[in-house]
N, C-alpha and C positions, 0 to 999 in steps of 0.2 A: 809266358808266365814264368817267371825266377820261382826257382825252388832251395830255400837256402834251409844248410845244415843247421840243428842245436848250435852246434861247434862254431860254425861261421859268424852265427850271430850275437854270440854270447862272446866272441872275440872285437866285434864290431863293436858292439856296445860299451866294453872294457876302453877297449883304444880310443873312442870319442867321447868316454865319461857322461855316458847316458845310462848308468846302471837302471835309473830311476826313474825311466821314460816309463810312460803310462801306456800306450798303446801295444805293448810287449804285453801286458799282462792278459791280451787278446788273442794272442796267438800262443805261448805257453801258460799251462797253472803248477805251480810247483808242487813238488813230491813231499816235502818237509811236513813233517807233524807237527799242530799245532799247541798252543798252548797258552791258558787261560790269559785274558787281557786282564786289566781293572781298567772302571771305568769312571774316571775321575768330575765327570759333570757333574752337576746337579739334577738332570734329568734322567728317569730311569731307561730313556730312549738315544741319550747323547751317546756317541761316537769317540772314541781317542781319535786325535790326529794323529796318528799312523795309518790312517785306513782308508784315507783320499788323496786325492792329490792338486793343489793349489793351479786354478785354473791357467795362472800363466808358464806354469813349467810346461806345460801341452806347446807354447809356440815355436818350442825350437825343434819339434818331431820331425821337420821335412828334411832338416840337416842328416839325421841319422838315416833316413828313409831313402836320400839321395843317394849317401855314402853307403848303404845296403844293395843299392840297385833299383830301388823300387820306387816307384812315382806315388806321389802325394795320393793317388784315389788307391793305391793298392790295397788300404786296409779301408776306407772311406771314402765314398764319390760322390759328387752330383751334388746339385743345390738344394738348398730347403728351403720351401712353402712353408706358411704358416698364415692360420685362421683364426676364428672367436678371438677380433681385435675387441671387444668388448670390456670394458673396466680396468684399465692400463695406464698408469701404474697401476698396481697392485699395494697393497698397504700391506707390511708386515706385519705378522701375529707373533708378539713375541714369547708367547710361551710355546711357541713350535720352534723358534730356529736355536739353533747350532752356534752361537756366537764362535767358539774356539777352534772350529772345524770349519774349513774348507769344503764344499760337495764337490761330487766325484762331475771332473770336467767335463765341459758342454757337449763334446766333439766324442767323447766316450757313449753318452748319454741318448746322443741324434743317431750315431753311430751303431750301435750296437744293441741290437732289440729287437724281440721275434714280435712277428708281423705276419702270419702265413698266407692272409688274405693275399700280399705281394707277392712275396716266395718264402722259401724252407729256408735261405741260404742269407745267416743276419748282416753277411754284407753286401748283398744285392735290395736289403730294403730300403734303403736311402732313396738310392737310384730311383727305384721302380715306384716310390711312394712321391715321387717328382715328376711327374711326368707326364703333368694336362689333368690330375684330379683334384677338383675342386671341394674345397673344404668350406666355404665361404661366398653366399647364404647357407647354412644348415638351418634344416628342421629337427627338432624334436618332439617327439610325440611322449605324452603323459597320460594314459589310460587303466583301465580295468575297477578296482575297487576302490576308487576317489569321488568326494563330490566336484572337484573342481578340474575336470581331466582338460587337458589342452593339446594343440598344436605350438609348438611356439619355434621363432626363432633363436639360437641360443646367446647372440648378443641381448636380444631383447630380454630371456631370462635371465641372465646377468644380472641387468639393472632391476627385474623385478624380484631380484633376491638381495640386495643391496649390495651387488658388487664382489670384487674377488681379495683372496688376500694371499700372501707367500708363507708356504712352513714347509721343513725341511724335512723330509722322512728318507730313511731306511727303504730299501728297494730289496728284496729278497725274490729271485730266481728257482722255480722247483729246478732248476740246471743244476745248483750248488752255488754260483757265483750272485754278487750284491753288489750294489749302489748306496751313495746317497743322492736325493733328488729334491734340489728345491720348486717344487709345483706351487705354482699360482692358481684357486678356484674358490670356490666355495661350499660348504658342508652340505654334505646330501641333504640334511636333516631342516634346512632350508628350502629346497625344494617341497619336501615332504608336506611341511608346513604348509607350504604355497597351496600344493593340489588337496590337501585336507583327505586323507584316506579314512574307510570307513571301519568298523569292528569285524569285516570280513577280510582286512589285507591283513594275509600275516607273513608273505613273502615280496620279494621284489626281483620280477625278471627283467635282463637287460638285455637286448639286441644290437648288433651293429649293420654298418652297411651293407648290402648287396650290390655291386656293379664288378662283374666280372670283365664288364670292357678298359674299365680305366685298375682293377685290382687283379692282375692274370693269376694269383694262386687260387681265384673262386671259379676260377673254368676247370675246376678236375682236380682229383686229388680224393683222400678217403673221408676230408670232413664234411657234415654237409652244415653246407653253409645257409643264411650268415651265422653268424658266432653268437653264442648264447652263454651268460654267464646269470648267477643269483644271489642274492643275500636273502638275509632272513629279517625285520621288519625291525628289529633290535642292534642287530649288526648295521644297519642301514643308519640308524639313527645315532652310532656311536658316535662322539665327538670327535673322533682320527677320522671319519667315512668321508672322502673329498672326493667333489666330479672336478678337476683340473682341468684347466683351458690355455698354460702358461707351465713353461720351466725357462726358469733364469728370469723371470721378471718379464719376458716374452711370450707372443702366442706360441702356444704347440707348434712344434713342426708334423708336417704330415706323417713320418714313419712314428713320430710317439702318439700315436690318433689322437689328430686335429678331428674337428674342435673340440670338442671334449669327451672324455674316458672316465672310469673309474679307478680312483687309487683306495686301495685298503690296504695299510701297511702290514700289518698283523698277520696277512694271507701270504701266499705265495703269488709270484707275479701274474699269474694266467687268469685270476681273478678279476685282475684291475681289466677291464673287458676296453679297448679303445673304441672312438668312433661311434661312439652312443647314440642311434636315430631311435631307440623304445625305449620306455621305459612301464614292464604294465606290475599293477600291484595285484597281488593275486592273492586263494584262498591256500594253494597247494606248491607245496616246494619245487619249483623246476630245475627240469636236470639240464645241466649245464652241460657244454658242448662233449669238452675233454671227459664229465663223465660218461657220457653217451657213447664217447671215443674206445675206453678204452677204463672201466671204472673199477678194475685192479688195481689201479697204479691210481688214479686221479676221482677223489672223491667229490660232494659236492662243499663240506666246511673251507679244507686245503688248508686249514692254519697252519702257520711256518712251527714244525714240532722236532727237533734237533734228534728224540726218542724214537721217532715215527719213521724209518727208509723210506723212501722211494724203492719198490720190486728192484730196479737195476744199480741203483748207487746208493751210495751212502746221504742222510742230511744233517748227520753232526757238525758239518765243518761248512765254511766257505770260501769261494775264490774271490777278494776284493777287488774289481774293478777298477783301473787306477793306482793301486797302491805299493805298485815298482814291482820290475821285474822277476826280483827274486824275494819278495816279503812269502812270508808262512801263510798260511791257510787261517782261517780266523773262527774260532767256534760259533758255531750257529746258538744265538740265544730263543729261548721260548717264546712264543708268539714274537719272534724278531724284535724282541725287548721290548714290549708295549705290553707285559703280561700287568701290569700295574691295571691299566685303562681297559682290557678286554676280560680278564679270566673268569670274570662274574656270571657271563653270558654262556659258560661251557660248563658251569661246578658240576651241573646234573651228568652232563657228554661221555660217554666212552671215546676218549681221541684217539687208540687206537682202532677201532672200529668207525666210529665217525671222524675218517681222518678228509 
């Protein structure tokens, strides 16, 4: 294992004019205080480009990485799987993407992402999320307070939801650090429709896998598994609520849970639950894994709240994924800029208390 100084690499990177390499901002996050963007789109969720990095600047990292000493899997390895080939292409919606903006590249994105089912360690889940587990046939189950509860295949639900589409969201980390991510799927609130729930559902629990044989972080550890996440029947049906089956126009790969997962931009990332085999509607709020963990620190709302700490770190600020070596820190906005499309659903909320 190479063990290289700040110093060494901060001189490496100088001398081959890679100030700007994105996979650096993996291994340090800068010290620098940040300070207000503006945000010149149209959209109250667009991004400046400064905050991603154009996917082909990522091809020349194996030069610097060579010139470091360190072989191409040292920060990323092994292949990627991918499943729910269903409804591909994907049709874009274009009042989700990002025309001006770049999203934060592929190889960031496959790369880098807690997965615990695999392991603790985000650059062993590549690996270990490749490795003989099969993502494809998936079941998913649709139960509890619906008249229309199912088993289904999740290709098959695809087509009986009309299909998937591409928007580009904001990725927010209770770690501090962010993405942008273009997900391919389609809106909860399609499903919802489909199973027709009744005047008893007024929450939504979600499950994921159990196979401790092909997933080793489910043979031990302090969570019990599998993973349990919730929304509330409102938040479920928001217009941003996407089950994703696809980033870049592609299926999922297995470390961003193939074949499909939950994305809510609005939340912090430990929400979007991967790997979705339940879905039941229910009368009473369930507690989600992390609160059950540990619910000091980790509540059951989680909206991205820049006012609200986390018990150990700060969440005023964050680390951009991508966005070079030595860029600043970038203020964390209210519900990760989506406060336009969400804040209606909290007026009543105490968010520090219901954080």
């Amino acid at each position: 294992m190479h063990i290289l100084s700040y110093a060494n690499v901060k001189l490496g990177v100088r001398n081959l004019g890679w100030d700007n390499d994105p996979r650096l901002a993996l291994l340090f996050s800068s010290p620098q205080p940040t300070t207000a963007m503006n945000i010149r789109n149209s959209k109250p969720w667009n991004l400046p480009e400064s905050t991603a990095t154009p996917e082909d600047d990522y091809l020349n990292r194996r030069k610097f990485l060579k010139a470091a000493g360190l072989s191409s899997g040292a920060l990323i390895g092994g292949s990627i799987a991918r499943a729910a080939t269903g409804g591909f292409p994907s049709t874009k919606n274009e009042n989700f993407l990002l025309e001006s903006l770049e999203p934060t590249e592929f190889d960031l994105i496959a790369g880098y992402n807690n997965f615990y089912e695999f392991s603790y360690d985000k650059g062993e889940v590549q690996k270990l999320a490749n490795q003989g587990w099969k993502t494809e046939p998936w079941t998913i189950e649709i139960a509890g307070h619906v008249d229309n509860p199912m088993k289904i295949d999740v290709n098959e639900l695809i087509k009986k939801v009309g299909g998937i589409e591409q928007r580009v969201y904001r990725f927010r980390c209770v770690e501090a650090w962010s993405m942008v991510i273009p997900w391919d799927g389609f809106k909860l609130s399609a499903l919802i429709d489909l199973v027709q729930p009744n005047s008893k559902a007024k929450f939504l629990k979600f499950t994921t896998f159990y196979d401790p044989e092909s997933a080793p972080g489910q043979k031990g550890g302090s969570i019990d598994w599998p993973y349990e996440e919730g929304l509330t029947i409102e938040e479920a049906r928001n217009e941003l609520t996407l089950l994703a089956t696809g980033i870049y126009g592609k299926p999922i790969p297995n470390q961003n849970g193939a074949p499909i997962r939950l994305v809510v931009p609005w939340k912090y990332g430990f929400k979007s639950i991967k790997s979705i085999v339940k879905i039941e509607f229910t009368s009473k709020q369930p507690m989600n894994t992390w609160q059950a963990l540990q619910s000091r620190e980790y509540g059951f709302y989680a909206n991205v709240n820049p006012e609200v700490d986390h018990p150990r770190w700060s969440q005023s600020t964050e680390r951009i994924i991508g966005s070079g070596f030595f860029s600043k820190r970038r203020d964390t906005l209210m519900f990760n800029g989506y406060e336009e499309q969400v804040a209606h659903m909290y007026k009543d909320l105490d968010l520090r208390r219901f954080y």
